[in-house]
C-alpha positions as CSV (number, residue, x, y, z in Angstrom):
1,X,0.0,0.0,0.0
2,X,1.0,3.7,-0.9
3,X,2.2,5.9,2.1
4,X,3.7,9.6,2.3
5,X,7.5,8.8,2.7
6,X,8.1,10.1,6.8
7,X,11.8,10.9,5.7
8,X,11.1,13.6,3.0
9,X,12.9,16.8,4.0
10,X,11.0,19.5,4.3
11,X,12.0,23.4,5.2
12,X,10.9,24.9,8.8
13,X,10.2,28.6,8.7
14,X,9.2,31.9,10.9
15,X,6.1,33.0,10.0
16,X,7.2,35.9,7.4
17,X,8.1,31.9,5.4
18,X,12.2,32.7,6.0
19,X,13.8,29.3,6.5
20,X,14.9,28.6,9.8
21,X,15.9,24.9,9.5
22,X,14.7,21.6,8.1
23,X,13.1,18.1,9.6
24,X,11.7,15.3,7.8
25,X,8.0,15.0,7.1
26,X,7.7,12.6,10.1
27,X,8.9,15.0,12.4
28,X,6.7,17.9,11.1
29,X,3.6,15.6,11.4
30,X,4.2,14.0,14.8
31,X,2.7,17.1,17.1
32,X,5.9,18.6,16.8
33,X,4.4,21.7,15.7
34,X,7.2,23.0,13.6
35,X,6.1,25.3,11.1
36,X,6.8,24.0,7.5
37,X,5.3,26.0,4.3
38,X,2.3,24.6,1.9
39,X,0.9,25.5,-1.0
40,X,-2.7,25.5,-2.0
41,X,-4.4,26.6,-5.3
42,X,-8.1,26.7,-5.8
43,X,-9.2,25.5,-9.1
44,X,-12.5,27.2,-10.2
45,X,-14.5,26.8,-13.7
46,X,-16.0,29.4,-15.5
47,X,-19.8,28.8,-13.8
48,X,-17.6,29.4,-10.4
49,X,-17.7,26.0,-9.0
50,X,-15.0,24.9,-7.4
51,X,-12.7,21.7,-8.0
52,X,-11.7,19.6,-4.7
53,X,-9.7,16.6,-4.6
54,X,-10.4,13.3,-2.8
55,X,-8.0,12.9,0.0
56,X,-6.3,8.9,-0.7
57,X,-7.2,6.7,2.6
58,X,-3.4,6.2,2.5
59,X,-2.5,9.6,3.7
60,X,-1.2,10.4,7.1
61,X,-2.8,13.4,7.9
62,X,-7.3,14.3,6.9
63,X,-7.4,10.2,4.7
64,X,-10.4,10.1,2.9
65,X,-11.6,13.9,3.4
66,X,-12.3,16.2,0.6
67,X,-10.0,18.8,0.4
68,X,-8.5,22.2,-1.8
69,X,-7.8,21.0,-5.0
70,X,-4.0,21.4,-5.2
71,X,-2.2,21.1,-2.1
72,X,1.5,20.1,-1.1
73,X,5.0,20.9,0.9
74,X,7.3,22.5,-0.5
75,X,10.6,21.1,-0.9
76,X,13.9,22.0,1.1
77,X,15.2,24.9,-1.7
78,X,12.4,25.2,-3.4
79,X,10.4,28.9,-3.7
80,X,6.7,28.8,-3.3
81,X,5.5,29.4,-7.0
82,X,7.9,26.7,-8.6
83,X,6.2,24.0,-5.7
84,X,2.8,25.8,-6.7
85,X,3.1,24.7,-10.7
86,X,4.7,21.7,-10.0
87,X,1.9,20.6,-7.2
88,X,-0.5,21.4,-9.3
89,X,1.2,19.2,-12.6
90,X,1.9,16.7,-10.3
91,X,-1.6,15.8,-8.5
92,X,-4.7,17.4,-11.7
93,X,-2.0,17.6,-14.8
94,X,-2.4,21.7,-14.6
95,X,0.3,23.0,-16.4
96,X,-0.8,26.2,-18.3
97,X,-2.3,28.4,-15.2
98,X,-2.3,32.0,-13.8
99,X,-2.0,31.5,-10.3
100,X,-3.7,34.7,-8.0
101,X,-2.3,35.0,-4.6
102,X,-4.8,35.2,-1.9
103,X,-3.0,34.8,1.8
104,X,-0.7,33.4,3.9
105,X,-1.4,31.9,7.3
106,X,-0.5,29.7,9.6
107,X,-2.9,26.9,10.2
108,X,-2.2,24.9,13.4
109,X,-3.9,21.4,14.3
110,X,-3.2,18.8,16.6
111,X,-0.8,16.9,14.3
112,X,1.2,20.0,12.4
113,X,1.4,23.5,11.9
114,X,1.7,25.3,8.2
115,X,2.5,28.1,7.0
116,X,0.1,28.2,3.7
117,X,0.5,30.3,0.9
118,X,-3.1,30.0,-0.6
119,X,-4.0,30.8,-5.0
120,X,-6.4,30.8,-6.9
121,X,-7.0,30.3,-10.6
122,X,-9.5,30.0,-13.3
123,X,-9.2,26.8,-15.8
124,X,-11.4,26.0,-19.4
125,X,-10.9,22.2,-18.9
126,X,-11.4,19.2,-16.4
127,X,-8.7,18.2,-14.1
128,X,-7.2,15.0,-14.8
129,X,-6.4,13.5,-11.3
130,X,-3.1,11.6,-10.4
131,X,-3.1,8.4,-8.7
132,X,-1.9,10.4,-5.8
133,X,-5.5,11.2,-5.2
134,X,-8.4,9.1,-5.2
135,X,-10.3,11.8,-7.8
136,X,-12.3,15.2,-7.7
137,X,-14.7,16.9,-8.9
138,X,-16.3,20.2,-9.3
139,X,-18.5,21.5,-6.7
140,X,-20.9,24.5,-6.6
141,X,-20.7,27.1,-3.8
142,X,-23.9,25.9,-2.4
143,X,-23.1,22.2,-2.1
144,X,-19.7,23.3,-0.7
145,X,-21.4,25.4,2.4
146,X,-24.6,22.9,3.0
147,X,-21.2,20.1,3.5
148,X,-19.5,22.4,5.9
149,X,-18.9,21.0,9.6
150,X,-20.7,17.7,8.1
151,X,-16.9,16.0,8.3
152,X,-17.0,15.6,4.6
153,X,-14.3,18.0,4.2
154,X,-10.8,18.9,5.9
155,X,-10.9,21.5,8.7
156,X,-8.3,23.2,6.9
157,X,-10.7,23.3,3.9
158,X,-13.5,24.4,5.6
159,X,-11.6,27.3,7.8
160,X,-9.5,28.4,4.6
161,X,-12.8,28.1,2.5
162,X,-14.4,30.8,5.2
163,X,-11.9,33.0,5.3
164,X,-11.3,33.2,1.9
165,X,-14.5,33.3,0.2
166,X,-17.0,33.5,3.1
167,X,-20.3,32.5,3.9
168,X,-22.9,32.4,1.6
169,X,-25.1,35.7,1.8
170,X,-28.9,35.3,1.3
């Protein structure tokens, strides 16, 4: 069975994202609470839906949860908009995108603590999932918000999803 490899090396950062040291993946995701940086890109469509990605039951952290389309560490070395395009090849086959920044936050839960740089971008076709994910689709605003605190989705989803695009007004 697939599994996230414990030894990858990620940075540690302050919270301004300056790199302050390194530790594997395993280290990062034990409660240690050091802060290593993330990407995440939200895919919409032109009708505004928004694409999410099935969360593998091999993960280690949120297995089985719906989640922000792209997400991923970045690599020791690596600045945040190369690990942004290559996240985004790597897990829906993006390759041709204009990426909008949004934030960056830390996001803190019993297991880790990020500092995510969060996107956004606007794409003409489907997604074509990697085998790193168990598949997506797109989902309108309504849907998204009638699923919210039902444990369908991450609770990193579901606080970025708030702060970023906020509640649905009636």
């Amino acid at each position: 069975m697939k599994s996230d490899n414990s030894k990858e090396i990620f940075p540690v950062v302050n919270e301004e994202g300056t790199v302050i040291g390194s530790a594997t993946r395993g280290e990062c995701h034990s409660g240690s609470r050091l802060l290593h940086p993330v990407v995440h890109l939200h895919v919409f469509d032109k009708q505004g839906s928004l694409y999410l990605q099935k969360r593998p039951e091999w993960k280690d952290i949120q297995p089985g949860k719906w989640d922000t389309a792209v997400g991923g560490h970045i690599d020791f070395g690596e600045d945040v908009v190369t690990a942004l395009h290559r996240e985004a090849r790597e897990e829906l086959g993006i390759d041709d995108f204009e990426p909008t920044f949004l934030k960056r936050y830390v996001f803190e839960s019993e297991r880790e603590k990020e500092l995510v740089n969060a996107f956004s971008t606007v794409i003409c076709h489907e997604p074509k999932p990697s085998d790193e994910l168990d598949g997506g689709r797109f989902w309108p605003r309504e849907e998204i918000l009638a699923g919210i605190g039902n444990g369908i989705f991450t609770p990193n989803f579901e606080q970025e999803y708030i702060m970023l695009f906020g509640e649905m007004k009636d």
